[in-house]
N, C-alpha and C positions, 0 to 999 in steps of 0.2 A: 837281666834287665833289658828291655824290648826300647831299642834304638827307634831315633826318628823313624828311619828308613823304614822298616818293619812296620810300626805303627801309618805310615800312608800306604805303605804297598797292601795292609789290612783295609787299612780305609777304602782304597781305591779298588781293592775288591769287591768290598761290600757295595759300593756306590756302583758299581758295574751288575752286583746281583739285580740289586733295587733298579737300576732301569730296566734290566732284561723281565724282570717280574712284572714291571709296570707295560709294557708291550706287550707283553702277553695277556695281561688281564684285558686290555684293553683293544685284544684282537689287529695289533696294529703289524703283528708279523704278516702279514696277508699283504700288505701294501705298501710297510716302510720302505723297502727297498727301491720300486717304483718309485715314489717321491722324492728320494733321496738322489736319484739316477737325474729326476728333472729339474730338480729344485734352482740348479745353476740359471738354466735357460728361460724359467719362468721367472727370474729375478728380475729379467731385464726391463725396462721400460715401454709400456705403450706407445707405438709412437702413432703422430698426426695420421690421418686416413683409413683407422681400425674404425669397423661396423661392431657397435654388438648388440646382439643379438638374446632377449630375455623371455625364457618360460617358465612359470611356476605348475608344475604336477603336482596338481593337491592329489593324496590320497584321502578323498569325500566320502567320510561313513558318516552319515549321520547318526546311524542306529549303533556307534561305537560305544565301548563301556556297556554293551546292555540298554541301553535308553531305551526310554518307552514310545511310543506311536505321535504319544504328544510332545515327548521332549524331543524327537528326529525332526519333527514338521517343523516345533520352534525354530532350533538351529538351521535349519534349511529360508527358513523364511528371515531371518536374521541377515543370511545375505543377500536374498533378493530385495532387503528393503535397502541396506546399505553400502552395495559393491559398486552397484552405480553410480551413487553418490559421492564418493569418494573417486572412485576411478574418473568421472567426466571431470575430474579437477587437475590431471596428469595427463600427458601427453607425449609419444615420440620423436623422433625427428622427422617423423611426414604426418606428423598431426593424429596420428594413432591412439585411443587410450587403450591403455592393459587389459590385458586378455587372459581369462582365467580359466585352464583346463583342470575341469573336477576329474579325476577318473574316478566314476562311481563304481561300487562293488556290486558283485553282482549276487551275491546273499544277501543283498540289502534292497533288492527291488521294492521300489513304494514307485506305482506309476503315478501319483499326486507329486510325489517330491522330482520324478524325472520331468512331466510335463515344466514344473516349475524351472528346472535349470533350461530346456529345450528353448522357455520364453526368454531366459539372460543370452542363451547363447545367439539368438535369432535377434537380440537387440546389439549383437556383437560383444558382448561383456565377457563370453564366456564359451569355454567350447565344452563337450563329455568324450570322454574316451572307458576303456575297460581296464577291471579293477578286479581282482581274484583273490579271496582268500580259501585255501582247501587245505586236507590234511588226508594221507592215505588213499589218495587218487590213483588213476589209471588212466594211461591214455584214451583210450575210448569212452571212459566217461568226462573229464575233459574237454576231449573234441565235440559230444552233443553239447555240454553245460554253456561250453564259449559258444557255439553256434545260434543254439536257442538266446542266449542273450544279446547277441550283434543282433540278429533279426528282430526283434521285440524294440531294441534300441532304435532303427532302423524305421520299421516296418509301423509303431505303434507310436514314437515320440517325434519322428522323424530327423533324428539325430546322425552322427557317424556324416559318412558322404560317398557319393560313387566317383569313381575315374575312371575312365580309360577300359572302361566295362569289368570293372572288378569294383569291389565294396573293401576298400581296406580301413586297418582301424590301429589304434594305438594300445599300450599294455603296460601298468604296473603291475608287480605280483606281491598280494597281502606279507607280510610278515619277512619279507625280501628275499626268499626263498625260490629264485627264479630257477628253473630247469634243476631241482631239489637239493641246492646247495647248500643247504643245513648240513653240519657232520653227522647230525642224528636224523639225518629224514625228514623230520616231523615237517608240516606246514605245507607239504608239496607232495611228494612220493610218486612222481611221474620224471624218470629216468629219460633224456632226451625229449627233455618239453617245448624244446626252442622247433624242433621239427612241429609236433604239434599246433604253436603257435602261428609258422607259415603256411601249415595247410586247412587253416580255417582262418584265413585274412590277416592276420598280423604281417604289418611291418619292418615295425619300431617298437623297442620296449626301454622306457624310461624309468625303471627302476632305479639303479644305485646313482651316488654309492648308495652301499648300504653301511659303512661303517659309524659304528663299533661292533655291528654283528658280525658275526662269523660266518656269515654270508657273502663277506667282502672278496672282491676279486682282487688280484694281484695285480691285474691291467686296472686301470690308472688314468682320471683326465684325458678321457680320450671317447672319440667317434670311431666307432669300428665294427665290421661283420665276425660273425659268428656262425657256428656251423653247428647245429648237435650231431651229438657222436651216440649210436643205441648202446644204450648199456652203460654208460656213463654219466655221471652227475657230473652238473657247475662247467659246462665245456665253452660257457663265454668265460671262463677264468682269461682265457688267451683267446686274439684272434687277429685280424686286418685290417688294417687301418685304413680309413678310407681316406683315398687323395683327389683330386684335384683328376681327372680324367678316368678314372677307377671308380668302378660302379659293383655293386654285388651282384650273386647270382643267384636262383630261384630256391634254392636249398641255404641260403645266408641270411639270419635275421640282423639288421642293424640294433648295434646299443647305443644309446646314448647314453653318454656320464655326465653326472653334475661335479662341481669341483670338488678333491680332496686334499688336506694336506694338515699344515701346523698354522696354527695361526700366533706366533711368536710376540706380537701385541698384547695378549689376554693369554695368560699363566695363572693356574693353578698357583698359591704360596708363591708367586712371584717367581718360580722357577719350571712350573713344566706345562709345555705350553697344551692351550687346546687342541682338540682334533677339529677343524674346520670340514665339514661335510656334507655344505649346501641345505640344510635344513635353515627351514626359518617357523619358529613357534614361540612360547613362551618361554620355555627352557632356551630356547639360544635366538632369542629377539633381532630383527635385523641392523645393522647400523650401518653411519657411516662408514666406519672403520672395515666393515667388515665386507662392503658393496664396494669398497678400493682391494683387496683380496680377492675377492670372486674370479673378478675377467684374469687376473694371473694364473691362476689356476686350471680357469676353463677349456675346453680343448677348441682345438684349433682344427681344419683341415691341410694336409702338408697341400702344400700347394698355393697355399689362399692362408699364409700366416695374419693378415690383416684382418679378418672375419671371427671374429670369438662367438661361442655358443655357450651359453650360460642358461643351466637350466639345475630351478630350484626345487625344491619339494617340502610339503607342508603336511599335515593333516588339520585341515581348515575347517573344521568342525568339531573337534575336541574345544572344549568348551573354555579354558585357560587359554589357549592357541588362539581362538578363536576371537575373543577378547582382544586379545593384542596385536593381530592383524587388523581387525577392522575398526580398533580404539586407538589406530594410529600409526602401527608398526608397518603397516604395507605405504600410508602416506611416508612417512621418514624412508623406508629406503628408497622408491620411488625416487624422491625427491634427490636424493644421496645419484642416485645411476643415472640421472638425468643433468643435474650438473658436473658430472664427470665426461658424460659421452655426448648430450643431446646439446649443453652450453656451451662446451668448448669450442672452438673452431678447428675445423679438421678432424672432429670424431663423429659419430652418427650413432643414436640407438633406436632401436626396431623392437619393439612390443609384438610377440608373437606367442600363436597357443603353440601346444604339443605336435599339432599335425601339421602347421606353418614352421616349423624349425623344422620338422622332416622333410618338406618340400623343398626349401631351401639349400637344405645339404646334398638331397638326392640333384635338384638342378645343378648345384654347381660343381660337383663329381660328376654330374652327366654331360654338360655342358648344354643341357634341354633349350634353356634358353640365357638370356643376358644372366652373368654371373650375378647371383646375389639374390636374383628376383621372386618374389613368392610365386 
């Protein structure tokens, strides 16, 4: 006859399988442990004289699902009639409205639908940056695809920007398959792409996270360089962290991360909780709730703990998604981030695109100019 004891030490088996089945389904071995390692330090409170600092990286397909010529235009025209409308109703703390960086793909060239964001961006609403979906590539075809597209970008919309006598520019990768960190390949197939990426202008690449894919890195909430390694996939899995007087080096691309973790308020069955992973769509709508999460999560630079980078990701043109960002959802969290950092006294929020949050990080790791400053 099966004693108490026996029957919980069964139980408590089983309930050990079921979580370890449920972490892996849900690809969370790749970066629980990270979160677990920070979760203490992140607990702690905001305190008075934190900046933060907010971008959304749409991934802009219009032509996603397959659409057709005329359902891409629609959607595209959909926010050039209502992001400004919305947006000139929000404000930062130096009078700023939000700024929305599309990164358009670049198998989805429509120069009718690029001129049209070049006009939001030129009105300030909006910035472009670059956007890749591929499968079974190679570096050398890669390296002309990104080229010919910065230039056309560049050369024909008058998008992207110059500095310092160089043309640099920003980068999601389709399907989040950066430097082909798929277990199976597929979406990418260029082994050290992160090289590639800084020798045809890339920076910055604001991909992840990317979880629940299996794409997920095991680094975690964080600003940090990266190096590819030839012959190696996924080698931003780890890298450097970038501090406060630490700058990279011409072979380092920067990654930016948007926040990951649990989100312990919103549970499944009341017991297991969300994966929180900076998306904001239909499927995981913005909230209040969830715009007090964010900046905890977000990374910091060591150095400059006062300064949060919070940087979201969307696909703002799926037509559900789309819906609910512009039928409300971008006003509510807006509103939510702005009476947390912009009304409080003693906080500050700063509305910035993709290549404004890389300026700012790069100035205040270089010490270029006043800390902080675009």
């Amino acid at each position: 006859m099966w004693t108490i004891v026996t029957i919980l030490i069964i139980g408590g088996i089983a309930a050990a399988g079921l979580v370890a089945y449920g972490i892996r389904a849900r690809n969370m071995h790749y970066w629980l442990s990270s979160y677990i390692a920070q979760r203490a330090q992140r607990r702690r409170p905001i305190p008075p004289g934190t900046t933060l600092y907010v971008c959304v990286a749409d991934h802009y397909e219009p032509y996603g699902g397959g659409a057709s010529r005329e359902k891409a235009h629609a959607r595209v025209q959909r926010w050039l009639d209502t992001y400004p409308e919305i947006a000139s109703r929000h404000a930062d703390s130096d009078g700023r409205r939000p700024c929305h960086t599309m990164f358009y793909p670049i198998e989805e060239y429509d120069p009718e639908l690029l001129d049209g964001l070049a006009r939001l961006t030129r009105d300030g609403f909006a910035d472009v940056d670059v956007h890749f979906h591929h499968d079974h590539d190679n570096a050398t075809s890669l390296t002309k695809t990104l080229g010919d597209f910065v230039r056309t970008l560049r050369d024909r919309h008058g998008l992207l920007r110059a500095e310092g006598g160089k043309e640099p520019w920003c980068f999601v990768h389709g399907n989040w398959a950066l430097d082909n960190s798929r277990p199976d390949g597929r979406w990418c197939g260029v082994d050290n792409e992160l090289q590639v990426l800084i020798d045809t202008g890339c920076l910055v690449d604001f991909t992840l996270p990317s979880a629940p894919s299996d794409t997920q890195t095991s680094k975690i909430n964080s600003i940090y360089f990266a190096r590819g390694r030839p012959g190696q996939r996924k080698s931003h899995d780890t890298g450097r962290d970038v501090d406060v007087g630490k700058w990279g080096t011409d072979d380092e691309l920067l990654i930016v991360q948007g926040p990951l973790g649990l989100n312990w308020r919103q549970r499944k069955l009341g017991i297991i909780p969300k994966i929180e992973n900076a998306e904001i769509s239909a499927d995981a709508p913005p909230s209040a709730l969830r715009a007090k999460l964010w900046p905890q999560l977000a990374p910091r630079l060591a150095g400059a703990p006062e300064h949060i980078f919070l940087k979201l990701h969307t696909h703002g043109t799926e037509d559900d998604t789309m819906e609910e960002l512009l039928g409300g959802g971008l006003e509510r969290m807006w509103s939510a981030l702005e009476a947390d950092f912009r009304d409080r006294p003693g906080y500050r929020l700063r509305y910035v695109s993709a290549w404004e949050m890389y300026k700012i990080i790069r100035t205040m790791a270089t010490g270029e100019r006043k800390q902080g400053a675009a």
